[in-house]
C-alpha positions in Angstrom: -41.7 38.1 58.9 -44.9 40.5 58.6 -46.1 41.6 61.9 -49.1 40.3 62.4 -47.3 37.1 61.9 -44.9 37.8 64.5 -47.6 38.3 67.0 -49.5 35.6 66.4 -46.0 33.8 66.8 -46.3 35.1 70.2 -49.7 34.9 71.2 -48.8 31.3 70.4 -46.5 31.0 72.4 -48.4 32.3 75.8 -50.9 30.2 74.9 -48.7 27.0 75.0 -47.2 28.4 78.4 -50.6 29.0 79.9 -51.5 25.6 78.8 -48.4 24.2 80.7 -49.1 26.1 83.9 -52.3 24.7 84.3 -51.3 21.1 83.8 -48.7 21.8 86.2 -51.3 23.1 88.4 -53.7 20.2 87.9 -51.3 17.9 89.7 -51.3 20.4 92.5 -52.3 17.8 95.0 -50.1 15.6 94.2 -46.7 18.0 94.1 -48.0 20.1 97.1 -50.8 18.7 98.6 -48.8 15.0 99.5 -51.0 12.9 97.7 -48.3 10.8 95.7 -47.2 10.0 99.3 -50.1 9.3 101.2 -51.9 7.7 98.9 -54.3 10.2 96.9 -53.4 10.3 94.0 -56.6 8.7 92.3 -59.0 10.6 95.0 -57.5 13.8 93.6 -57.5 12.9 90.0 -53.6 13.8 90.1 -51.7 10.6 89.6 -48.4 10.7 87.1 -46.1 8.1 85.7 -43.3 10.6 86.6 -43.2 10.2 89.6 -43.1 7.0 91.0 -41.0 5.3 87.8 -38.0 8.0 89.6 -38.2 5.5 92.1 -38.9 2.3 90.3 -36.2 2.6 88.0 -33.9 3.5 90.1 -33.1 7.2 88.7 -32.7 8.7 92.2 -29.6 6.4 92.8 -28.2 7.1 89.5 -29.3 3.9 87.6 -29.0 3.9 83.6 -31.8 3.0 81.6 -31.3 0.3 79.8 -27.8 0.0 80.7 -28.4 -0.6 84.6 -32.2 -1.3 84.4 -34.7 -2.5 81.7 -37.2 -0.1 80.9 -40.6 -0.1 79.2 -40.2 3.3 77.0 -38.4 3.6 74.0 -34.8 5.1 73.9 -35.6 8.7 73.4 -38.1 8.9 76.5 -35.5 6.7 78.6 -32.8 9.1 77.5 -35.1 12.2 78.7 -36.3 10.6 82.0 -32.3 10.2 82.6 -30.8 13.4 81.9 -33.9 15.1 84.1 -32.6 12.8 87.1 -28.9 14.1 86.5 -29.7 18.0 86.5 -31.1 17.8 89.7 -28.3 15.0 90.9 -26.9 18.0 92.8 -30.0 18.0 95.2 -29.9 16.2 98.7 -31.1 13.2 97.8 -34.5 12.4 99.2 -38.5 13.4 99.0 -37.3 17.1 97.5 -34.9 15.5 94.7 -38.0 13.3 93.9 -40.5 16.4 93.7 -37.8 18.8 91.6 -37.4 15.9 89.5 -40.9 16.1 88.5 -40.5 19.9 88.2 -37.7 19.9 86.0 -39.7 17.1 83.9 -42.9 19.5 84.0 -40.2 22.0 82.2 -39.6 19.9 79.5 -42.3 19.1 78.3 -44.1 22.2 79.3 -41.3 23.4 76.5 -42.7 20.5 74.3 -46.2 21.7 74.6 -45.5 25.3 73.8 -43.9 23.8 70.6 -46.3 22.1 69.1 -48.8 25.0 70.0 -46.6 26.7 67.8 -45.9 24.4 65.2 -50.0 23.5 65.0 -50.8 26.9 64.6 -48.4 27.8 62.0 -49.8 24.9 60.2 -53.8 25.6 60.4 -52.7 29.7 59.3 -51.3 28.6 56.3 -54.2 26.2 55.5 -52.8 22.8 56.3 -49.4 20.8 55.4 -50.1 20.6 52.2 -51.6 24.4 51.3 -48.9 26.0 49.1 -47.8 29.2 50.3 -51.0 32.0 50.6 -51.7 34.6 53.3 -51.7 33.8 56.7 -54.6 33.4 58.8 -54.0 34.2 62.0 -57.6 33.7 63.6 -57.1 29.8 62.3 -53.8 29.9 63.7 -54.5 31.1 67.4 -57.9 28.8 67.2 -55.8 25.8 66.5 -53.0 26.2 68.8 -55.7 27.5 71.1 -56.9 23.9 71.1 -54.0 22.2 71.4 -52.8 24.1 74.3 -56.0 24.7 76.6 -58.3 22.1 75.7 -59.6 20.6 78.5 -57.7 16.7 77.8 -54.6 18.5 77.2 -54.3 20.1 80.7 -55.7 17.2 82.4 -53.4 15.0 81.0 -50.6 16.8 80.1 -48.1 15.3 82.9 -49.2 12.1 83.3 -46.6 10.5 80.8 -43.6 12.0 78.4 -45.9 12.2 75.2 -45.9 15.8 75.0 -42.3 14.9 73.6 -43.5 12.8 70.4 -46.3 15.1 69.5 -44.0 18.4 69.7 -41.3 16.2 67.3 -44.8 14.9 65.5 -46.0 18.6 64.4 -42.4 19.6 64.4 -41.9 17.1 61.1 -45.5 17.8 59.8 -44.3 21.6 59.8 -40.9 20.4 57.9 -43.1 18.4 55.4 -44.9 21.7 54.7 -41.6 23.3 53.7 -40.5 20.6 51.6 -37.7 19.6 54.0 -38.4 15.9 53.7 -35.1 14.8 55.1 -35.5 16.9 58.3 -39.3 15.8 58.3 -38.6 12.2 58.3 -35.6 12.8 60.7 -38.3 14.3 62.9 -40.8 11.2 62.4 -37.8 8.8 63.1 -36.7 11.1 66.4 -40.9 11.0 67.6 -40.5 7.0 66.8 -37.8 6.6 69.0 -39.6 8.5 71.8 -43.4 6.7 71.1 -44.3 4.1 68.6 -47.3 6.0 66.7 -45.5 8.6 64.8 -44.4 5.8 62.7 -48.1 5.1 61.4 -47.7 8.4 60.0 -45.6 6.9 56.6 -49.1 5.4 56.0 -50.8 8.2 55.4 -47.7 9.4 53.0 -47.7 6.4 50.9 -51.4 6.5 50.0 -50.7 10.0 49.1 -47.5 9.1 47.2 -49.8 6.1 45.0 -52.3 8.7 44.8 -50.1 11.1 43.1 -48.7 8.1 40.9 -52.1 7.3 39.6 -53.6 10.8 39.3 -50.9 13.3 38.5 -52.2 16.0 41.0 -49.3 17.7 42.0 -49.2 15.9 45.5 -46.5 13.7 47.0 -43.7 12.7 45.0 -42.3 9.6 44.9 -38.7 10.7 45.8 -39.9 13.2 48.8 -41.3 9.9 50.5 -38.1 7.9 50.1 -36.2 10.6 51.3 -38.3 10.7 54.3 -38.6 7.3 54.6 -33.9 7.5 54.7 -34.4 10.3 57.1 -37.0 8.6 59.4 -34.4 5.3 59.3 -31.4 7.2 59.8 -32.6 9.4 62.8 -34.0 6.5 64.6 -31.1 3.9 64.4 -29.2 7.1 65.3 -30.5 6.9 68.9 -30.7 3.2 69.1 -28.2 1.6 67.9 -25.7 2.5 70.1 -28.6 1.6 73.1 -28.9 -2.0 71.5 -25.0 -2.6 70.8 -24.4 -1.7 74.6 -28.0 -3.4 76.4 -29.5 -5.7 73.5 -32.0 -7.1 75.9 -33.1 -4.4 77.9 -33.2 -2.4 74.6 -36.0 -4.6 73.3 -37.8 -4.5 76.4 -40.3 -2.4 74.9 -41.1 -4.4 72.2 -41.6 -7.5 74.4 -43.3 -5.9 76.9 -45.7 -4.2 74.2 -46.7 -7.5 73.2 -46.7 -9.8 76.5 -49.0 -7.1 77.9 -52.4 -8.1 78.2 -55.7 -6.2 77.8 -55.4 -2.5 79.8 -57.4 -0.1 81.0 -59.1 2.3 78.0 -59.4 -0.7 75.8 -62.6 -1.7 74.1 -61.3 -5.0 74.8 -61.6 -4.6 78.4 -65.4 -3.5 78.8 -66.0 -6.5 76.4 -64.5 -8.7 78.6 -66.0 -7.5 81.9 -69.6 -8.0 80.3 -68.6 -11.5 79.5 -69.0 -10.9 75.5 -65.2 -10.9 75.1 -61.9 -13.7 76.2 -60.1 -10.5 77.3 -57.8 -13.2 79.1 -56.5 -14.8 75.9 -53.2 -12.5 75.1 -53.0 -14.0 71.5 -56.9 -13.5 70.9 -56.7 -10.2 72.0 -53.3 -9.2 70.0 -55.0 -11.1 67.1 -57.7 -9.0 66.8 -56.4 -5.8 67.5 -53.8 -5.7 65.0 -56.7 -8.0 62.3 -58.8 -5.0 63.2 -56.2 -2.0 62.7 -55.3 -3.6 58.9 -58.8 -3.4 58.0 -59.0 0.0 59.0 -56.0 1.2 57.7 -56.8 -0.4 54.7 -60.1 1.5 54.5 -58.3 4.5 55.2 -56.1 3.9 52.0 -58.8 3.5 50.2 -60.7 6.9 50.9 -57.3 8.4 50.3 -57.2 7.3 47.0 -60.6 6.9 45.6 -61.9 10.2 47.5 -62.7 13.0 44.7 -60.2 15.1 46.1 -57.2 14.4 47.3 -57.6 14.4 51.1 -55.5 16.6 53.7 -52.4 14.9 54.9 -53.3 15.9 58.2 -57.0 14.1 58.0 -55.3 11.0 57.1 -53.0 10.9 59.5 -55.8 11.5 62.6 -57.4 9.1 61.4 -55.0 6.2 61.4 -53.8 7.2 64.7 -57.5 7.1 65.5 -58.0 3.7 64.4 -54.4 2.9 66.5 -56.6 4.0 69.3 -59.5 2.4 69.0 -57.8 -1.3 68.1 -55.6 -1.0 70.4 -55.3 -3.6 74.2 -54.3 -0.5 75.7 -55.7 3.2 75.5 -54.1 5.3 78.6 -55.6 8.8 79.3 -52.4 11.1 78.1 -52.8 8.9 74.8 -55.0 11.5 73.8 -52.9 14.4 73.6 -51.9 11.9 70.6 -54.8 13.2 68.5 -54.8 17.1 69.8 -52.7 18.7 67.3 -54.1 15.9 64.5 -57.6 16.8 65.1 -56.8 20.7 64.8 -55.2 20.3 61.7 -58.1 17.7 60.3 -61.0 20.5 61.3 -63.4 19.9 58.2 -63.1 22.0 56.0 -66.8 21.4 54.0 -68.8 21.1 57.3 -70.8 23.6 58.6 -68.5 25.1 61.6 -71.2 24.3 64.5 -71.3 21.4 63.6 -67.9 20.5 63.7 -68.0 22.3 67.0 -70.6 20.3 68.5 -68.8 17.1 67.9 -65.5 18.6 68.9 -67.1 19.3 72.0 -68.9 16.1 72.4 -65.3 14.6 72.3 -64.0 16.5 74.9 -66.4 15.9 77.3 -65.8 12.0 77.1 -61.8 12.4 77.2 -62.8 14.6 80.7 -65.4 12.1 82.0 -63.0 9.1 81.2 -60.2 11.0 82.6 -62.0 11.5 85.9 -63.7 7.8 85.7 -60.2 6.1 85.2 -59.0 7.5 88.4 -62.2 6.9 90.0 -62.5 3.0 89.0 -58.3 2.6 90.2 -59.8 3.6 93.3 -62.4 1.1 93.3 -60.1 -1.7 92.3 -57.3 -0.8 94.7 -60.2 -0.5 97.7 -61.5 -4.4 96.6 -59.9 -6.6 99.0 -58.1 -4.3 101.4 -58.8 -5.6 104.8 -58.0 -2.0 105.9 -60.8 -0.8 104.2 -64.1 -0.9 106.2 -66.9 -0.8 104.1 -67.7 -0.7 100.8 -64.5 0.5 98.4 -65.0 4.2 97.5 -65.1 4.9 93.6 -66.2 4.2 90.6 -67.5 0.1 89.6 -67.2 -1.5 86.9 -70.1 -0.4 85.6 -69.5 3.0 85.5 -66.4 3.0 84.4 -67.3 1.0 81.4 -70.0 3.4 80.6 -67.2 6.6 80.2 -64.9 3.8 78.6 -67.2 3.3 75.9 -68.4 7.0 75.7 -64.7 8.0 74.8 -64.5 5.3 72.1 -67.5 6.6 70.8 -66.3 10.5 70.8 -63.4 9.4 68.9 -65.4 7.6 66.4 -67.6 10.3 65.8 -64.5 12.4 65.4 -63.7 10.1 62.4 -66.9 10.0 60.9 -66.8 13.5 60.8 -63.9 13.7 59.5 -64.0 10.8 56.8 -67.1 12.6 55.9 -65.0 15.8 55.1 -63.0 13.8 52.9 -65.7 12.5 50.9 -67.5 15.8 50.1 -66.7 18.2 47.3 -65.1 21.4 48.4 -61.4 22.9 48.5 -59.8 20.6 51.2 -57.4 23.6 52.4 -60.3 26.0 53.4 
């Protein structure tokens, strides 16, 4: 390994453990300040999933997911919310088990963050997943990881949910691909499946590229490196859940029956349609109708750019942008979903677009992900206030109105991330930089 390799390697690496200090900071509040407890968890902007499903689930008093108790996550996320309740079993049980639960969690996935700083960055130096073996950039490299691990959406929402866990096994396989290790890449893909649903969307991506190189001979994917990461995705994921489903059948599939029961959630497009009155956000089969009619067509448009574009598209691009249009069909859009796109939207910086302008829209993006992040917490708040007879006054926070108004501002940053990115795709230019 050349020097200046190895210390990008590590500038990488204290950039993806000063992005994990501040989220852990960012819940300060809430871990130090007592606002999980007292109720200010959505004044403070601090709330997490962490740690009131500890109590919910019944990990404090040693309950088994899925075994003991149903539980919404897939396996791999069950199976890490366990083992972080058993190391710190040891602890009087109580509030300060509770709270080192969370810390121990924080760990984890502070460890998951660093890793696909890492992974992103060794991915943008080279020139993408699919740039044969040149120099290495470091400048694109820190840049890139520098994104991923300080941008403003990834420390706010760093801790809210397990995610960081999928996208570190996400870049992990992406990096894998770009070795041509398709069996440990798909092994990866099937291990982030088994922990989130999206990394499955990226075979999509893989066979459009694998048609593409069957029609046009360009050197790309080959037919057999897809099936062998197609095996490797299928073995790795019935790995960690068939023995789940032969023990707990039912509470296994509670996941899928809750991702479909579920009706129209906060973040969705759905949801500000409804609450102007231009939408049935009520009807669950309209609603799961339309999303998924909605993602075929523009998954299906995203085939087609992939292969009719000039030049063969970026994996990478591809693959944002499917999980993009996941996004933006989907009934329900939580705030950590976006650390989902972080490490894609790195790796899919245009390469045929002048830089400031890419910035600009980069930037644009953020600054919806922060004000929705902020006006989530805000309009929960509002909601919780309507009603309460303890509550004199007017409810504090943010209406309806406002909180559509960020709603729809993010699902417009993310569309202009697309276009911006399709655009890429369609120019002329070498698609590796």
């Amino acid at each position: 390994m050349a020097p200046e390799t190895g210390r990008t390697r590590l500038w990488l690496a204290l950039l993806g453990i000063a992005g994990a200090v501040l989220a852990y900071l960012a819940k300060w509040p809430c871990r130090f300040g007592g606002a999980w407890v007292e109720g200010g968890q959505y004044t403070y902007a601090c709330y997490s999933d962490v740690f009131p499903l500890y109590y919910r689930d019944g990990l404090g008093s040693g309950a088994v997911p899925y075994l003991d108790v149903p539980t919404e996550y897939p396996v791999l996320t069950g199976g890490l919310m366990y083992a972080a309740a058993r190391a710190v079993s040891w602890l009087p049980e109580g509030l300060d088990r509770a709270f080192a639960y969370f810390d121990f969690t924080a760990v984890v996935l502070g460890c998951c963050l660093v890793a696909a700083v890492m992974g992103t960055g060794y991915l943008a130096g080279r020139g993408g997943a699919d740039a044969e073996d040149g120099d290495f950039r470091p400048r694109a490299a820190l840049l890139a990881g520098g994104f991923v691990a300080l941008a403003p959406a990834a420390v706010l929402a760093g801790l809210i949910n397990w995610d960081l866990l999928a996208v570190a096994l996400v870049v992990g396989a992406l990096v894998c691909y770009s070795r041509g290790r398709m069996w440990a890449a798909g092994a990866l893909i099937g291990l982030a499946t088994a922990a989130k649903f999206f990394p499955f969307l990226v075979f999509g991506p893989l066979f459009v590229l694998m048609l593409r190189e069957v029609w046009r001979k360009e050197g790309g994917l080959q037919a057999a490196d897809f099936l062998r990461t197609l095996a490797g995705a299928a073995a790795a994921w019935a790995a960690v859940n068939l023995p789940v489903y032969l023990a707990a059948p039912h509470n296994w599939a509670t996941f899928f029956r809750f991702s479909q029961e579920r009706g129209t959630d906060w973040g969705s497009l759905y949801y500000a349609l409804g609450g102007y009155g231009l939408f049935d956000s009520g009807d669950l089969d309209l609603v799961n109708a339309t999303g998924t009619g909605a993602l075929v067509v523009c998954c299906a448009g995203i085939g087609l750019l992939g292969l009719l574009a000039r030049r063969r598209p970026p994996l990478e691009q591809l693959v944002f942008l499917v999980v993009a249009a996941f996004l933006l069909t989907n009934k329900v859009w939580s705030p950590q979903f976006v650390l989902w796109l972080l490490p894609l939207a790195a790796l899919a910086w245009p390469r045929t677009v002048r830089p400031a302008v890419a910035a600009a829209v980069f930037a644009l993006w953020q600054a919806a992900e922060v004000c929705y992040f902020f006006g989530i917490w805000q309009h929960l708040l509002y909601v919780s206030q309507q009603g309460d007879p303890a509550v004199a006054g007017p409810p504090a926070g943010l209406p309806f109105e406002g909180y559509a108004l960020v709603l729809l501002g993010r699902w417009a940053g993310v569309v202009a991330m697309c276009v911006l990115t399709v655009v890429d795709c369609l120019r002329k230019g070498d698609p590796r930089g």
